[in-house]
C-alpha positions in Angstrom: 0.0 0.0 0.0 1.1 3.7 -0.9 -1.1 5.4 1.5 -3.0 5.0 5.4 -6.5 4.8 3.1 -5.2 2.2 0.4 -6.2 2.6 -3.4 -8.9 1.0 -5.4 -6.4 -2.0 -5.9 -5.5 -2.5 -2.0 -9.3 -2.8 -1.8 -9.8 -5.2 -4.4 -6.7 -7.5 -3.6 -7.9 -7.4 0.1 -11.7 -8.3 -0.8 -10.0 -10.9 -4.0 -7.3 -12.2 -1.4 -10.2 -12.5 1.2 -12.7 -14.6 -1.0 -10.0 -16.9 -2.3 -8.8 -17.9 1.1 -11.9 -18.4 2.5 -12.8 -20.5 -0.6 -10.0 -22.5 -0.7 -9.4 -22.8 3.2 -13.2 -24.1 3.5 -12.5 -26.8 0.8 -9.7 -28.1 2.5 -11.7 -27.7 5.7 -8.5 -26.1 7.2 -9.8 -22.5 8.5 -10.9 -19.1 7.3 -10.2 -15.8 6.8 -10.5 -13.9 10.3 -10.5 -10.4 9.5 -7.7 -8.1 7.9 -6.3 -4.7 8.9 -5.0 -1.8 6.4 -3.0 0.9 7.5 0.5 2.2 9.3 2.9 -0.7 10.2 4.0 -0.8 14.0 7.6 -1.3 12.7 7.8 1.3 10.4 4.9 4.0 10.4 6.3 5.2 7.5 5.1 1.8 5.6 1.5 0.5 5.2 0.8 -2.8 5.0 -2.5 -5.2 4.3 -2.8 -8.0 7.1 -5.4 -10.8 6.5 -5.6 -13.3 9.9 -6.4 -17.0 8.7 -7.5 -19.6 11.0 -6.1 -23.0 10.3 -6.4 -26.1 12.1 -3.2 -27.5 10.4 -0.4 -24.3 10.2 1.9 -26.8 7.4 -1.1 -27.4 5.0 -2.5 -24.0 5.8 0.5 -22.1 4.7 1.0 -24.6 1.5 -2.6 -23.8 0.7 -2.5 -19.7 1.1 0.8 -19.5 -0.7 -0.4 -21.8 -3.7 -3.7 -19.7 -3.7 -1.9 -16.6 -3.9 0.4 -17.6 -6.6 -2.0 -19.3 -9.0 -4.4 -16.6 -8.6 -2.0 -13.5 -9.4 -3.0 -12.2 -6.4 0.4 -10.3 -5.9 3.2 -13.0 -4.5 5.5 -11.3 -5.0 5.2 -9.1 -1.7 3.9 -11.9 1.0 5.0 -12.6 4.4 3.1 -15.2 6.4 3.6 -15.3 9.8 1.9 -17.9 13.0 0.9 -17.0 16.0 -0.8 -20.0 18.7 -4.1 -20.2 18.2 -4.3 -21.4 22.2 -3.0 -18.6 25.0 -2.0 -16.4 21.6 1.6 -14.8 21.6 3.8 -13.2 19.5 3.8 -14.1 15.6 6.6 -15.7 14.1 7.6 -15.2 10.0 7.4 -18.3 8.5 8.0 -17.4 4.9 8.9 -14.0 2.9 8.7 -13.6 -0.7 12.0 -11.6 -0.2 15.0 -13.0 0.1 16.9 -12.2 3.5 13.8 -10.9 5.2 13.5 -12.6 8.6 11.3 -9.7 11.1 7.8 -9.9 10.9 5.6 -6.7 12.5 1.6 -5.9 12.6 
């Protein structure tokens, strides 16, 4: 994202990215799309960011599945981060894969 309010195509990726998931995730009968977040990152309030929170009963399959989804679909790869949290007593998230190379900190 370019700006705190997002553009026509942060809105459509987030509401594209979004049904996909949910699609996909339900077939599997993995999880579902939790809700999302657009704005400032905590890191780096000079960077906004789109977060989508998945709930997945199996975090292996449930990555393979969101980053396959994402990829076939177009539905902009090439900027991903996916990051876990425990679903049980929550915590902190931890990256678990970067479309970067050398990228290894993960921030809300």
């Amino acid at each position: 994202m370019k700006s705190i309010k997002g553009s026509q195509r942060d809105e459509w990726l987030r509401d594209k990215v979004t049904e996909y998931l949910n699609l996909f995730l339900a077939d599997a009968e993995l999880g579902y799309v939790d809700g999302f977040e657009m704005g400032r990152m905590v890191s780096d309030p000079q960077q906004y960011v789109l977060n989508l929170f998945c709930v997945v009963t199996d975090e292996q399959r449930g990555m393979a599945l969101i980053k396959k989804v994402i990829r076939e679909h177009r539905l902009d790869f090439t900027r991903i981060k996916i990051a876990t949290m425990p679903f049980e007593g929550g915590g902190a998230y931890t990256l678990k894969y970067a479309s970067k190379k050398g990228v290894t900190d993960f921030s809300l």
